[in-house]
Every structure is written in structure tokens, then in C-alpha cells.
VONU-892545 format. One line per 4 residues: number of its first residue (from 1); their letters; for each residue x, y, z of N, C-alpha, C, O, CB. Coordinates in nm, 2 decimals, m for minus. Atoms other than C-alpha are relative to their C-alpha. Glycine has a CB too. Layout:
NUM> A> X:Y:Z:X:Y:Z:X:Y:Z:X:Y:Z:X:Y:Z; ... .
***
This chain:
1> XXXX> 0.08:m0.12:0.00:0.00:0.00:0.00:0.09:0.12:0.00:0.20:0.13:0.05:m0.10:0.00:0.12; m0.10:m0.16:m0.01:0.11:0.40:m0.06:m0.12:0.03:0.02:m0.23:m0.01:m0.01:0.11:0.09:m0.12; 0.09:m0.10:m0.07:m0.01:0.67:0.12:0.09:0.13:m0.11:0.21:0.13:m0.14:0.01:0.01:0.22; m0.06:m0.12:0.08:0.05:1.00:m0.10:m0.10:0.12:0.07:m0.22:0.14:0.02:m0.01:m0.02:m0.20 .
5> XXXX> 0.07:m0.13:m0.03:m0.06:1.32:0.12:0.10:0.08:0.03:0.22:0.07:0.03:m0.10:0.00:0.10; m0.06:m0.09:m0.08:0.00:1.61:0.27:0.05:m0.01:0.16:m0.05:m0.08:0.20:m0.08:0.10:m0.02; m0.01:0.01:m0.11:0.12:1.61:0.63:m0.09:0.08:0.04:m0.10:0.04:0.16:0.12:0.02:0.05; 0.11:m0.04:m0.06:m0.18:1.84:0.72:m0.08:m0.09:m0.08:m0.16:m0.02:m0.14:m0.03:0.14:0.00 .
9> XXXX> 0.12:0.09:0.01:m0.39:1.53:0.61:0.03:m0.12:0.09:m0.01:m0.24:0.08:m0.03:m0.06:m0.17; m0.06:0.14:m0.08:m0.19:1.32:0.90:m0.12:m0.01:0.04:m0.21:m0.07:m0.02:0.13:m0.01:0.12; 0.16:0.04:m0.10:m0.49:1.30:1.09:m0.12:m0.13:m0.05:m0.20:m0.18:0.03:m0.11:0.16:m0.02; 0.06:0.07:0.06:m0.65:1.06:0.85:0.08:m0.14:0.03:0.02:m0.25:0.05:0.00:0.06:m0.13 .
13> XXXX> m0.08:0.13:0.04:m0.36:0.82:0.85:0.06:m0.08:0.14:0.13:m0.18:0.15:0.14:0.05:m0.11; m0.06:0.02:m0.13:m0.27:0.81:1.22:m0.04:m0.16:0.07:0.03:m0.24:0.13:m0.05:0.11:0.09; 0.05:0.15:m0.05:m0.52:0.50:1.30:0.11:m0.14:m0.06:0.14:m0.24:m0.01:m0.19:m0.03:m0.08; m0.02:0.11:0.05:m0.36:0.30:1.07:0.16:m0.09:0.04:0.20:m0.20:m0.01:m0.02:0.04:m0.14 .
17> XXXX> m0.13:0.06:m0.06:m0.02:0.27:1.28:m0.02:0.08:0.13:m0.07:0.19:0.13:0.15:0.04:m0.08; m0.03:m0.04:m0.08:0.04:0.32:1.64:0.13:0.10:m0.01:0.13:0.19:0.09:m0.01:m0.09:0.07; m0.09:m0.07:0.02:0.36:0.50:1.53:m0.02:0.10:m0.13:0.08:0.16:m0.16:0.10:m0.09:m0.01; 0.07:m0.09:0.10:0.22:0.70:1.27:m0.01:0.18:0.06:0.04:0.27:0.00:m0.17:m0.07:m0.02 .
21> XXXX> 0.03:m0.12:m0.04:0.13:1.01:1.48:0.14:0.10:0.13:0.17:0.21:0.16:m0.16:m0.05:0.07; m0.13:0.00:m0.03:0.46:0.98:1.67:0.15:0.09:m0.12:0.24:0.17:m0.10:0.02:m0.17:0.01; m0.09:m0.05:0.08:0.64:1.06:1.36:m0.02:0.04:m0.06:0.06:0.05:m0.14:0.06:m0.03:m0.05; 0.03:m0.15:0.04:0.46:1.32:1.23:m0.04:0.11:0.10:m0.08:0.22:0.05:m0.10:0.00:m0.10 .
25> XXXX> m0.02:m0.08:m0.07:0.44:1.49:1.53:0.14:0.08:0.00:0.15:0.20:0.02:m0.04:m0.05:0.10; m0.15:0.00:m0.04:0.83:1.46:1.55:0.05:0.12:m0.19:0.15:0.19:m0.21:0.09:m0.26:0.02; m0.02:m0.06:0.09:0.81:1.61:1.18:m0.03:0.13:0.00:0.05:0.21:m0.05:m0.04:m0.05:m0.08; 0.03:m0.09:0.00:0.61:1.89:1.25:0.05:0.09:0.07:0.06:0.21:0.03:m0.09:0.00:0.01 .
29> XXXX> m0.03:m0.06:m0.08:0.74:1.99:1.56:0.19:0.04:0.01:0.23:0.11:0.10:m0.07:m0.08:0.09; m0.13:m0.07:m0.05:1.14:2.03:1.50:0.02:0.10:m0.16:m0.06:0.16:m0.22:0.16:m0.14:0.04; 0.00:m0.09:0.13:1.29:2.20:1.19:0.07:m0.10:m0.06:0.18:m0.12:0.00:0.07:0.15:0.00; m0.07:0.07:0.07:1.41:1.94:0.94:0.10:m0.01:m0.05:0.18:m0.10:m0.05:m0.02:m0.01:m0.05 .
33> XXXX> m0.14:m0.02:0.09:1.66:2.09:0.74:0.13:0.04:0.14:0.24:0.06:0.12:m0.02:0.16:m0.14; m0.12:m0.02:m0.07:1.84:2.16:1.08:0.04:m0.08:0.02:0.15:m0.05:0.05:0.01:0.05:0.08; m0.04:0.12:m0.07:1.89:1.79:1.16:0.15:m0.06:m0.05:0.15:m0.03:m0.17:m0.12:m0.11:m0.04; m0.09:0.07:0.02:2.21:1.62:1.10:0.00:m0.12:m0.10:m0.10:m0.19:m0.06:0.04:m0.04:0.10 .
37> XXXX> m0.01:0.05:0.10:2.26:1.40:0.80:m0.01:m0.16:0.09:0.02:m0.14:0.21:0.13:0.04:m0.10; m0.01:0.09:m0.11:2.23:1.03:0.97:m0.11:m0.05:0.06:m0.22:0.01:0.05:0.06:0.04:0.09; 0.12:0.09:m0.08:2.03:0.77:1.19:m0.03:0.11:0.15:0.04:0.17:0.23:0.07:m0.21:0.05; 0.08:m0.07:m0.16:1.79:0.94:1.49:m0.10:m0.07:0.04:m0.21:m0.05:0.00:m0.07:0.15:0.01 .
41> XXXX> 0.05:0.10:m0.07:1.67:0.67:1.70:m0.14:0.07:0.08:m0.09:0.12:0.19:0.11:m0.08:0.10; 0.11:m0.01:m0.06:1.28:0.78:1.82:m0.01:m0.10:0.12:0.02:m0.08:0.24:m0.10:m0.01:m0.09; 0.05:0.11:m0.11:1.19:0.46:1.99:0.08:m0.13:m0.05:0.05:m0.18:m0.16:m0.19:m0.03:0.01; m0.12:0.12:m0.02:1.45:0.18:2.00:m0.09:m0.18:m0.10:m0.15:m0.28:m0.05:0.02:m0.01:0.25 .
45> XXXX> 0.03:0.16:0.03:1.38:m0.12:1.71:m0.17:0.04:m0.04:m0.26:m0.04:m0.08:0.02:m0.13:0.17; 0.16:0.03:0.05:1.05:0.06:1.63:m0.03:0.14:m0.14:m0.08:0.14:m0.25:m0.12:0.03:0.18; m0.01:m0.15:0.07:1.11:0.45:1.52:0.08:0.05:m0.05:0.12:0.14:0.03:m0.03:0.08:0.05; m0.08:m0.07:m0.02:1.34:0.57:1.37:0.00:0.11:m0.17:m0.08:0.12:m0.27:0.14:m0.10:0.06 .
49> XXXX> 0.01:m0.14:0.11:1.43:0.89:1.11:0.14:0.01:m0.07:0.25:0.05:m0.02:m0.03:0.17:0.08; m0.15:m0.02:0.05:1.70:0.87:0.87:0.00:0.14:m0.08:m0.08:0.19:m0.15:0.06:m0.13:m0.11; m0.03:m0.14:0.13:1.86:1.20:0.70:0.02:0.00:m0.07:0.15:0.00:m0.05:0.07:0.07:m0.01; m0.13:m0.02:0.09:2.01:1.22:0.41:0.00:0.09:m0.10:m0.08:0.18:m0.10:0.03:m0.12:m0.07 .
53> XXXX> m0.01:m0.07:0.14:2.10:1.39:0.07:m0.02:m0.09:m0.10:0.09:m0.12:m0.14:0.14:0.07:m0.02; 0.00:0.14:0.13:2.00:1.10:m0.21:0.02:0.10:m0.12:m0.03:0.21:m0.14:m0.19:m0.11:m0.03; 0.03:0.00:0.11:2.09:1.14:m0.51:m0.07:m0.03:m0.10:m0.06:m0.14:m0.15:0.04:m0.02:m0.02; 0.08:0.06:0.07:1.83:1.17:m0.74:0.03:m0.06:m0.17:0.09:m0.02:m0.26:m0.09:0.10:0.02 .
57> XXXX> m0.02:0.07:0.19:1.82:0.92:m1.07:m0.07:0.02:m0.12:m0.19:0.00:m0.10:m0.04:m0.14:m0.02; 0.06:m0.02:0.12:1.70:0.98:m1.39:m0.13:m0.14:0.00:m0.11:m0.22:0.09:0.13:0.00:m0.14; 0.10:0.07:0.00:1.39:0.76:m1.44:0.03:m0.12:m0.06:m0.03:m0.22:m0.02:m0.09:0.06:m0.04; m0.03:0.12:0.00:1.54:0.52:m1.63:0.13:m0.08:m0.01:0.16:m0.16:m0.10:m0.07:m0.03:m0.07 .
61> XXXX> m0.11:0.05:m0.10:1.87:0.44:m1.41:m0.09:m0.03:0.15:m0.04:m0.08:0.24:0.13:0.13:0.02; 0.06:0.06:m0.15:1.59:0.38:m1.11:m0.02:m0.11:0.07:0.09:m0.17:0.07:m0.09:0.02:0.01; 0.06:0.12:m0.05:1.44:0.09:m0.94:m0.11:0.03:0.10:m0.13:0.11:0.19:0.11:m0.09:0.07; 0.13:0.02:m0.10:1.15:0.01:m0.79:0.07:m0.06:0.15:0.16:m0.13:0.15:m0.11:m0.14:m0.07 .
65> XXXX> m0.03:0.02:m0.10:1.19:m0.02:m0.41:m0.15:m0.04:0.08:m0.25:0.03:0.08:0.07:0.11:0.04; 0.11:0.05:m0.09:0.95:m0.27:m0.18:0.04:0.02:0.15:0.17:0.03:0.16:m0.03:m0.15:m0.02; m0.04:m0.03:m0.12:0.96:m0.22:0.23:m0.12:m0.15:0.04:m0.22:m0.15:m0.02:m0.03:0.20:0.07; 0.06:0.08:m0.04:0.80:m0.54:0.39:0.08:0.01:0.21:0.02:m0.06:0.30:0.03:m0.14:m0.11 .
69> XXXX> m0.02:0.01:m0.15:0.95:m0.49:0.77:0.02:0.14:0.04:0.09:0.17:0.14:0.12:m0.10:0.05; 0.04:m0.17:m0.02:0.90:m0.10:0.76:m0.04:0.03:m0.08:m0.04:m0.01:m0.20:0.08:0.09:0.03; 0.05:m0.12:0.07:0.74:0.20:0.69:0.10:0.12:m0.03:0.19:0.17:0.03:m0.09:0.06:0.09; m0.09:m0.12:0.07:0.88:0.45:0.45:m0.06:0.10:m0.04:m0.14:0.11:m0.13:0.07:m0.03:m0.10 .
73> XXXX> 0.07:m0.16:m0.02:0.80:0.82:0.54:0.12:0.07:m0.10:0.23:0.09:m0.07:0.01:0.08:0.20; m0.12:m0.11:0.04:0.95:1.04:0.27:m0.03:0.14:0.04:m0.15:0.17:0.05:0.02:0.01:m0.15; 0.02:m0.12:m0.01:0.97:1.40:0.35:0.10:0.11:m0.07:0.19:0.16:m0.01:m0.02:0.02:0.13; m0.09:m0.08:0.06:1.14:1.62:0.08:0.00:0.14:0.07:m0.09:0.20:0.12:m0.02:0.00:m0.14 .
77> XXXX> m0.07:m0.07:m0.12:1.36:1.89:0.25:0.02:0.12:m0.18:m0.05:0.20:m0.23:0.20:m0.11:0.13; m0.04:m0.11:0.07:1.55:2.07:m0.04:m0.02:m0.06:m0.18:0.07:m0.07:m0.26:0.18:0.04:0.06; m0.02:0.07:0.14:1.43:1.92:m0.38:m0.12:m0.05:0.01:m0.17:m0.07:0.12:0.11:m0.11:m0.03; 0.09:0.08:0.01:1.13:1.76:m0.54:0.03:m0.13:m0.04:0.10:m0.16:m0.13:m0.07:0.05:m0.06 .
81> XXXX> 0.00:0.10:0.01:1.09:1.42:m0.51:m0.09:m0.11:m0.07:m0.19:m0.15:m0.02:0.01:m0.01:0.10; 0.08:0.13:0.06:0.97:1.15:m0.78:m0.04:m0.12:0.02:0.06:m0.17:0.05:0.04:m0.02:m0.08; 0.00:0.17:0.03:0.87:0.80:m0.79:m0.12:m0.05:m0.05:m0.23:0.01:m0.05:0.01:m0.08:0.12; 0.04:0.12:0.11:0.74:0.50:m0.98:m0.11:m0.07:0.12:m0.13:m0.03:0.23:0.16:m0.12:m0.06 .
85> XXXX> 0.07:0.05:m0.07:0.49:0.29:m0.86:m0.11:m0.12:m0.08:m0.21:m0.09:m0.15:m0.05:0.12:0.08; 0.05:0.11:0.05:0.36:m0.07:m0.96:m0.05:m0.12:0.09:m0.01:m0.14:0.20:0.08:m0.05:m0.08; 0.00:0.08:m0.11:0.23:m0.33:m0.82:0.04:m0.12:m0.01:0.08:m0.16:m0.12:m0.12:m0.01:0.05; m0.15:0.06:m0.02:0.43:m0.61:m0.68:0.01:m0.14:m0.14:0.11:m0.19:m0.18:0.01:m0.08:0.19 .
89> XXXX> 0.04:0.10:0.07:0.29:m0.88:m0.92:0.09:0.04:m0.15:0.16:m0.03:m0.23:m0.18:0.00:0.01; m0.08:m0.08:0.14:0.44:m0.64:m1.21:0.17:m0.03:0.00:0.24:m0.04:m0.10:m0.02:0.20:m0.01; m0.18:m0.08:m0.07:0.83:m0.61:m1.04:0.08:m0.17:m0.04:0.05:m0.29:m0.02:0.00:0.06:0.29; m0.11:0.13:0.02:1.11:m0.86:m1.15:0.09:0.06:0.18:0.12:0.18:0.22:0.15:0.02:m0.21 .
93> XXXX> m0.17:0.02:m0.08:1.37:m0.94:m0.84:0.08:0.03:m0.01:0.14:m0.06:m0.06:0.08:m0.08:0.01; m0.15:m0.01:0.03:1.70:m0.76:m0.87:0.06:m0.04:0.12:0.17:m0.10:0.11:0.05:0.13:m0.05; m0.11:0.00:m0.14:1.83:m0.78:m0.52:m0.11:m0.03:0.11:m0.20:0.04:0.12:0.09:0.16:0.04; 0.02:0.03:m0.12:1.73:m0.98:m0.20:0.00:0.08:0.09:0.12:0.13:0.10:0.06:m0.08:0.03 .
97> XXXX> m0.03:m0.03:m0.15:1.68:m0.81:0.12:0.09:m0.05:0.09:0.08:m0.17:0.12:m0.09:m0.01:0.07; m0.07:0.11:m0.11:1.93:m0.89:0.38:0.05:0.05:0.16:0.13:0.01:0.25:0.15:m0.06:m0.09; m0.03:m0.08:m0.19:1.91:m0.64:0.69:0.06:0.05:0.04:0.02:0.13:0.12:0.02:m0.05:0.11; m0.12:m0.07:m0.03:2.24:m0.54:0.75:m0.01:0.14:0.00:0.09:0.18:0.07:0.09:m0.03:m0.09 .
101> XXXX> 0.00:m0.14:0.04:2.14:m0.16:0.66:m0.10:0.06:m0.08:m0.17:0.01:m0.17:0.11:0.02:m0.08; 0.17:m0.05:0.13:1.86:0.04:0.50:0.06:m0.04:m0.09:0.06:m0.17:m0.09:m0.08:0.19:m0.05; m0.06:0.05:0.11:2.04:0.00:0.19:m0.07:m0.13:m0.04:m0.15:m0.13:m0.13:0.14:m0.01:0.02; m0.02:0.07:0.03:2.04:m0.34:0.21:m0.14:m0.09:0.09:m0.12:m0.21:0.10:0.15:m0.02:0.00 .
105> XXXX> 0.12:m0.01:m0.03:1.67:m0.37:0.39:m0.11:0.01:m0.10:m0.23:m0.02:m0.09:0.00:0.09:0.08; 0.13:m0.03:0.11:1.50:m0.27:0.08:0.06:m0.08:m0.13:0.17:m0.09:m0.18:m0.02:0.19:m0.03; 0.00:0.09:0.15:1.44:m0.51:m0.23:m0.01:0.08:m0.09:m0.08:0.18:m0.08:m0.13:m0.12:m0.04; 0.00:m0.07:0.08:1.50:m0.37:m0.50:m0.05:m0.10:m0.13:m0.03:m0.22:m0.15:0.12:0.06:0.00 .
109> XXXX> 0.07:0.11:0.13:1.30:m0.49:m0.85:m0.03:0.09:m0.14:m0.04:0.21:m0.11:m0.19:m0.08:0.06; m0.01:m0.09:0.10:1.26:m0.34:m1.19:m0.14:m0.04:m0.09:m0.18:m0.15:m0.07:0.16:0.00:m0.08; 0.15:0.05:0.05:0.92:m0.35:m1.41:0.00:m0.13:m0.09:0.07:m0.15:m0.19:m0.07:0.12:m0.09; m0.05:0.15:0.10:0.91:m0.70:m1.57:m0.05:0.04:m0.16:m0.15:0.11:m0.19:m0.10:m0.18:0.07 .
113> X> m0.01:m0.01:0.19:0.93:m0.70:m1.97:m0.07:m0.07:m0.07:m0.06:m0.07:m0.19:0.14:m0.04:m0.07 .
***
């Protein structure tokens, strides 16, 4: 499932996770772009907020990205942010999940041919 709103439409989406309203409180309430690039542990193994700068890809150098043991909150800071979106039945396998690291947490799969 994707959720595509505004953060003044959290209110809608909050039921649907106990951690949901946690981390858009935590969005609303500091200043983003002041944060440090990097992991910020909320709640230990449950919450947490990564920083970063991504490089954005041209559309077709991308990949499709699945999350099965998290939620993925994007919140663009200094840039607009694209993405693709199919459903899973469509997606070839490029790369296993294997935990070690977000990186390497998220499957990656490309549109099958």
C-alpha cells in the first residue's frame, strides 16, 4: 500500500499505525533541514528517522523499491521528489533483502518486460 498526502492530512492516516502520529508529530514539531545527515533513533527497534542527501536518478537508471518490515516516510527537505509505482505482481527481483542496513533492507525490483 502507498499513502500520498500532505502532512496536514496526517490525521487521516494516524489509525492505521500506532507509530504513525509519533512521527509526524516529530516532523512537525522540529525543523528538518536543521537535523544532521544520519540515523535518529525515536523509539528503539521501532522508530526511527534517517537523514540524508539521495541522489536523485533519472527515471530510467531507477528501481523500484519494496519495504516489507517497515514504513517508509518520505519528506522532501531541499528538492522535489519523484517516484514510480507498480504493483508487486508487475516487479522482476533484482536484489534480495538482507538487513544489514537500510540500503540493504530494501528489495529492489525493476518492471518486468
Amino acid at each position: 500500500m502507498m499513502i500520498i498526502a500532505s502532512l496536514s492530512d496526517s490525521a487521516r492516516y494516524e489509525m492505521l499505525n500506532p507509530l504513525f502520529r509519533r512521527a509526524f508529530d516529530f516532523i512537525r514539531e522540529i525543523a528538518p533541514a536543521t537535523l544532521e545527515t544520519g540515523r535518529h533513533v525515536l523509539e528503539e527497534d521501532a522508530l526511527t528517522v534517517m537523514v540524508n542527501e539521495p541522489v536523485m536518478k533519472k527515471r530510467e537508471n531507477a528501481h523500484m523499491e519494496v519495504h516489507d518490515r517497515f514504513i517508509d516516510i518520505h519528506v522532501p527537505l531541499s528538492r522535489e521528489e519523484g517516484f514510480m509505482w507498480k504493483e508487486r505482481a508487475a516487479l522482476e527481483k533484482l536484489r534480495e533483502a538482507d538487513g544489514r542496513d537500510y540500503r540493504s533492507r530494501v528489495e529492489a525490483y525493476r518492471a518486468k518486460m
